[in-house]
C-alpha positions, 0 to 999 in steps of 0.5 A: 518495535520491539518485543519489550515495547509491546506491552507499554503499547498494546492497550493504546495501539494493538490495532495499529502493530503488525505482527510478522511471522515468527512473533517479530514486528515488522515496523509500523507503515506510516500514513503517506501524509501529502501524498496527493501532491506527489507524482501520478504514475497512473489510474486504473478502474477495476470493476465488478467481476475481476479476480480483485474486485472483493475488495479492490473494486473502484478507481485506483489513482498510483501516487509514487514519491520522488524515489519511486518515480526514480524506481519505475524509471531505472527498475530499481527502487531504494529504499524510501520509495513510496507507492500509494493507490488511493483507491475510491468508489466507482459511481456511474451514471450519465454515461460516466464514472465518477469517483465516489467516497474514497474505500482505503489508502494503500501503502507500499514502503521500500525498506529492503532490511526493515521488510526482509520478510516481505520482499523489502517492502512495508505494506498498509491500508488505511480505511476511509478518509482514516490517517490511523484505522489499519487494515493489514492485520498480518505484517504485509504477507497477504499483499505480497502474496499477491505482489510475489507474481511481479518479483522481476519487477521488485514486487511492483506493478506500476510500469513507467509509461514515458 
């Protein structure tokens, strides 16, 4: 996107643009229609009390495209890889914890020129059950601070589990 689209834009989708250090704007993270129908690379349960818990309490389930499958296998991700935690409330009872209400759909998009200013990476939220309610107000870089501690891992988390 470029400076000169932003006014045409702002009034229609302010909430939808993420701005980038340095007033340039990184493009926009596109929902991950259809994701649940990719790969499941895993699920993890943070609970109340890890350092992550406010706000990423819940079940995480990691969904990954076929480039990213290929990514966790050989260590190196082409840009398109996609990964999804689609992160859900946590309910316990019965002597089991269930999933809840789904809390926001994360997104992390490889695009190595596109992401320069975040590691190569593209980083979104969506609350809820939303395909267009935003939750990154600053271009990825409070994700990737987080995500900067697995830079020998291209910035990722997930680890193939053959």
């Amino acid at each position: 996107m470029t400076r000169t689209q932003f006014p045409f834009l702002a009034s229609a989708a302010l909430a939808a643009l993420v701005a980038v250090p340095l007033g340039v704007f990184a493009e926009p993270v596109a929902y991950p229609e259809g994701y649940r129908h990719w790969h499941h690379a895993k699920s993890m349960v943070i609970h109340d009390g890890h350092p992550l818990a406010d706000p990423f309490a819940g079940i995480h389930h990691i969904y990954v495209n076929d480039p990213a499958l290929e990514g966790l296998q050989t260590g190196r991700y082409a840009d398109g890889s996609v990964f999804v935690f689609d992160l859900l409330e946590a309910d316990a009872g019965d002597e089991a914890i269930t999933e809840g209400e789904r809390k926001l759909v994360g997104v992390m998009v490889k695009g190595a020129e596109t992401y320069r200013e975040t590691g190569g990476w593209g980083f979104e939220g969506f609350a809820g059950d939303s395909r267009d309610q935003r939750l990154v107000s600053d271009g990825g870089q409070g994700c990737f601070a987080c995500h900067q501690s697995q830079a020998d891992s291209d910035y990722v988390f997930t680890r193939w589990r053959p």
